[in-house]
C-alpha positions as protocol buffer text, in pm:
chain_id: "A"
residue {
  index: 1
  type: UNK
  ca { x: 6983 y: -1465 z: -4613 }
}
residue {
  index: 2
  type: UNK
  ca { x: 6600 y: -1370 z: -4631 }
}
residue {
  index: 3
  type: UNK
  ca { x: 6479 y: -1109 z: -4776 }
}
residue {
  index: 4
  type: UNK
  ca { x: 6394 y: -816 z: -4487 }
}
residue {
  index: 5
  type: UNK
  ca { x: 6022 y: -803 z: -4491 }
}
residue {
  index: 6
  type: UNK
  ca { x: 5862 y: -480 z: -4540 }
}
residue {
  index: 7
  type: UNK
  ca { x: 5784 y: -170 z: -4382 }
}
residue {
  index: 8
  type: UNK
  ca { x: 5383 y: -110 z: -4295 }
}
residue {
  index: 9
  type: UNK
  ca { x: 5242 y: 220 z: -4231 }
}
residue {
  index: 10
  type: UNK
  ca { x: 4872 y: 103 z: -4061 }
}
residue {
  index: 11
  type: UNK
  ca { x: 4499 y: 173 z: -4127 }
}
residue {
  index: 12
  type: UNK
  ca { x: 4507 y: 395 z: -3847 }
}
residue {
  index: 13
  type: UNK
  ca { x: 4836 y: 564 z: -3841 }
}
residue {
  index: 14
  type: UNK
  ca { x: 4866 y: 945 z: -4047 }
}
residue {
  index: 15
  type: UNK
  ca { x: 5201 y: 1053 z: -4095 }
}
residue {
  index: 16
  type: UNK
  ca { x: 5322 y: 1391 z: -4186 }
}
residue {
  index: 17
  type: UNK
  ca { x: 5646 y: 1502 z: -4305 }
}
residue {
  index: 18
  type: UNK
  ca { x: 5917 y: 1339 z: -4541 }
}
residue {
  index: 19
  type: UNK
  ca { x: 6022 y: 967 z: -4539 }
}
residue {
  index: 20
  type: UNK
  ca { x: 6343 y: 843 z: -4692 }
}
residue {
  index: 21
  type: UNK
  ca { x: 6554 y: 495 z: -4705 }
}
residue {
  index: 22
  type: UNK
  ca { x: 6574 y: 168 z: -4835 }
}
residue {
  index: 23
  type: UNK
  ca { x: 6361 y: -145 z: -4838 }
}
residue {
  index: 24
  type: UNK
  ca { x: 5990 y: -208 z: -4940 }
}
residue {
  index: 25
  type: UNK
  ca { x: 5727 y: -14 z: -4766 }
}
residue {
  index: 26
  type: UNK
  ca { x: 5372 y: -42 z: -4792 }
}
residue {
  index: 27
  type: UNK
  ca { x: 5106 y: 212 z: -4670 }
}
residue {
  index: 28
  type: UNK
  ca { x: 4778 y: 127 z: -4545 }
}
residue {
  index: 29
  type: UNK
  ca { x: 4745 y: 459 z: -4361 }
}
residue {
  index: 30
  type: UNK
  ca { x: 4779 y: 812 z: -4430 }
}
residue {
  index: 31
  type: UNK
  ca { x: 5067 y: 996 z: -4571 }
}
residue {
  index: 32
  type: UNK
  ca { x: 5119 y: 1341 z: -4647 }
}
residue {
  index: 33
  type: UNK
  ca { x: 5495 y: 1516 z: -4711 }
}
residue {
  index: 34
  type: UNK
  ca { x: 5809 y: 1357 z: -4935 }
}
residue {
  index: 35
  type: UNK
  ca { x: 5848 y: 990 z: -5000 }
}
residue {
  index: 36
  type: UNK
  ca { x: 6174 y: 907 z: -5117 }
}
residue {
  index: 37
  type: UNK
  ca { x: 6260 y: 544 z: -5136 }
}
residue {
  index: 38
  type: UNK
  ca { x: 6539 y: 313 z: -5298 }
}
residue {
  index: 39
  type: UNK
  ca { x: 6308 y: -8 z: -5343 }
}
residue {
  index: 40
  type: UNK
  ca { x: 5901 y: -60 z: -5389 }
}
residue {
  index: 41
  type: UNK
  ca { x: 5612 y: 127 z: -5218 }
}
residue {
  index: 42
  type: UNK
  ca { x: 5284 y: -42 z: -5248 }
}
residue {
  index: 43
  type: UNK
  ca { x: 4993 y: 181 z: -5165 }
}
residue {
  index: 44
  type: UNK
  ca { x: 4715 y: -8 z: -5033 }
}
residue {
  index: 45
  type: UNK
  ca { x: 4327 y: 13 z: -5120 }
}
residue {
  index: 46
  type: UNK
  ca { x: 4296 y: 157 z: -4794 }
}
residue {
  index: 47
  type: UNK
  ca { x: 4585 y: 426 z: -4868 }
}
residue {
  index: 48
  type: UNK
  ca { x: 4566 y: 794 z: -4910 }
}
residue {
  index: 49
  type: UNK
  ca { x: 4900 y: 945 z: -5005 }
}
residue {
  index: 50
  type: UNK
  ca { x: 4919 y: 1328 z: -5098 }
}
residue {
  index: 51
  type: UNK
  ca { x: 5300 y: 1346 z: -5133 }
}
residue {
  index: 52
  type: UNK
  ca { x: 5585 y: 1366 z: -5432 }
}
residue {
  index: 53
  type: UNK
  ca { x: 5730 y: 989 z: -5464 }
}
residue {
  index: 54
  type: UNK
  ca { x: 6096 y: 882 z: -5601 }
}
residue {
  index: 55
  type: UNK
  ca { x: 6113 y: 533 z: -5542 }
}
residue {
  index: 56
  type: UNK
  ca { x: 6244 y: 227 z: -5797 }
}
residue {
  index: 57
  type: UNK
  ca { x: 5916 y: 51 z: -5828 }
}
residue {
  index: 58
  type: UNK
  ca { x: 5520 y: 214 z: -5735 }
}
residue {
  index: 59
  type: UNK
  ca { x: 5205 y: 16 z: -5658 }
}
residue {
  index: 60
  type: UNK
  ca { x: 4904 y: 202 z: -5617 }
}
residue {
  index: 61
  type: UNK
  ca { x: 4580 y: 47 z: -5523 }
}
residue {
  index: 62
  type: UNK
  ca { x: 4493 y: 292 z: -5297 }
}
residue {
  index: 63
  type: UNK
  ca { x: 4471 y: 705 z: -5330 }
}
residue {
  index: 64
  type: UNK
  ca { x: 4749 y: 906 z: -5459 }
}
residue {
  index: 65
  type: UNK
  ca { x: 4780 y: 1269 z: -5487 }
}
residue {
  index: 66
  type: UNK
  ca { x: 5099 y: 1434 z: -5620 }
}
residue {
  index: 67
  type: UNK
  ca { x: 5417 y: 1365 z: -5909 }
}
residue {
  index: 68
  type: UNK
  ca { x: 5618 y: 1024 z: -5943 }
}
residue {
  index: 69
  type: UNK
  ca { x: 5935 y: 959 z: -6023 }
}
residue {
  index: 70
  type: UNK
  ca { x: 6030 y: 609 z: -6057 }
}
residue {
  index: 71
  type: UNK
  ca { x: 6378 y: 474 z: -6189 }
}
residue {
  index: 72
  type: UNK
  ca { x: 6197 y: 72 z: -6281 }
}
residue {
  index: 73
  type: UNK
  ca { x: 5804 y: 98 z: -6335 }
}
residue {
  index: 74
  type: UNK
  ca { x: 5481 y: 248 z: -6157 }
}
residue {
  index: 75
  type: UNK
  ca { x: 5136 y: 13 z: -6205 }
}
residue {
  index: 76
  type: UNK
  ca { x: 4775 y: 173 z: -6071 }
}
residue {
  index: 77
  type: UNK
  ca { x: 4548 y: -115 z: -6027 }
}
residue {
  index: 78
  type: UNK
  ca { x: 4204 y: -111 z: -6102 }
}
residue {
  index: 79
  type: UNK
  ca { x: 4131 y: -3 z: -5764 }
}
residue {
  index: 80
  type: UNK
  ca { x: 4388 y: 276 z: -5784 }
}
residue {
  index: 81
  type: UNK
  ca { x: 4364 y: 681 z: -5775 }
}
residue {
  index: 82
  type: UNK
  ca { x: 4585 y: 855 z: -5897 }
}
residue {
  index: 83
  type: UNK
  ca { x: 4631 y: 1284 z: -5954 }
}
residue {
  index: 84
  type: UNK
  ca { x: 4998 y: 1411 z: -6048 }
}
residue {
  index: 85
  type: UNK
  ca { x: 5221 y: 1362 z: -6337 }
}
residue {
  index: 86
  type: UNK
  ca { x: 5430 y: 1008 z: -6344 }
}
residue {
  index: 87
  type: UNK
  ca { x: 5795 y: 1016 z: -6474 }
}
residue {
  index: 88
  type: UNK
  ca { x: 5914 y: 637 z: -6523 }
}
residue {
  index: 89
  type: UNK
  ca { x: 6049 y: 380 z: -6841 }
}
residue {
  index: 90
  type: UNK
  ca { x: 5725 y: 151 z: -6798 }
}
residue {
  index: 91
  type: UNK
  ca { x: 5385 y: 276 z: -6645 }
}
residue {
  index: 92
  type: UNK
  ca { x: 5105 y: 24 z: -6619 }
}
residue {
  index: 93
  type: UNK
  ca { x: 4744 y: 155 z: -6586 }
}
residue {
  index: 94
  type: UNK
  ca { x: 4522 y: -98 z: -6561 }
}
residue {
  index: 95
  type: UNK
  ca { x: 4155 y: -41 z: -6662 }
}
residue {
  index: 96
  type: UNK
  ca { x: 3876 y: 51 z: -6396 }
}
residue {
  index: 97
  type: UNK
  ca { x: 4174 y: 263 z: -6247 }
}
residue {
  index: 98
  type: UNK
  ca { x: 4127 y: 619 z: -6218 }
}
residue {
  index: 99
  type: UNK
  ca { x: 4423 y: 891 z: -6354 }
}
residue {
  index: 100
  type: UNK
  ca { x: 4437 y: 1246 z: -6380 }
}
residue {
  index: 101
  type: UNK
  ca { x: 4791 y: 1419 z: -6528 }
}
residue {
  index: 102
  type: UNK
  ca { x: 5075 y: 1344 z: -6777 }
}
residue {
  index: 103
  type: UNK
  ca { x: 5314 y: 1000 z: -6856 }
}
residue {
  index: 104
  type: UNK
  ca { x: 5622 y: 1059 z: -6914 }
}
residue {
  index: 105
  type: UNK
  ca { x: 5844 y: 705 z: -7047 }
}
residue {
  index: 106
  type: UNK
  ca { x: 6075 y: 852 z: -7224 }
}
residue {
  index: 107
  type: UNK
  ca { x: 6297 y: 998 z: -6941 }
}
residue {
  index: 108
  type: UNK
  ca { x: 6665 y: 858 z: -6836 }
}
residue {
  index: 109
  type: UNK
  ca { x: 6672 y: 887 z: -6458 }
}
residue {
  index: 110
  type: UNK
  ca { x: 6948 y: 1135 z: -6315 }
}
residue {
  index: 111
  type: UNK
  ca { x: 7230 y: 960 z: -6178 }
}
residue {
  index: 112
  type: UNK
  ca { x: 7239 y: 1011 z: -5823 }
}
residue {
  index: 113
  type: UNK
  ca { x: 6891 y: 1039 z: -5793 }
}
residue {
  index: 114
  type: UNK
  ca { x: 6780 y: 709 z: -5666 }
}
């Protein structure tokens, strides 16, 4: 069986309020709330994202304003924004990328919480 492709919020779509569940997503638009996701969000270069994220795996490239939680690993590319305080085992910053807050690695992840 194939893997399900993922989820795309669009350039033009600006969503407000809390998104949950499983699955990849990737945003290209606007989101501003609670993201709360089992799998890996990708922000785009064209993202802008002022929410808290839990998710297993975070890819910024885009905008991202708010804390992280992430139970595998969170990368900002050299593209990426990022304000808010990151809580995950491996963080990846890679350089030209912009970051404004605190790392912590050294964190087990709450059982339950993904």
């Amino acid at each position: 069986m194939a893997a399900e492709p993922p989820g795309v919020i669009g350039k033009g779509i600006s969503i407000r309020g809390n998104l949950s569940g499983g699955g990849d997503l990737i945003i290209e638009g606007a989101v501003e709330g609670q993201i709360s996701l089992k799998n890996h969000l990708t922000i785009e270069e064209t993202g802008v994202v002022k929410a808290d994220i839990e998710a297993e795996r975070l890819t910024i490239k885009g905008e991202m304003n708010g804390n992280i939680v992430a139970s595998d690993r969170v990368a900002i590319l050299a593209n990426g924004r990022v304000v808010g305080d990151i809580k995950a085992p491996v963080v990846v910053v890679e350089d030209g990328a912009g970051f404004k807050g605190s790392i912590d690695m050294d964190v087990p992840v709450p059982d339950g919480l993904l």
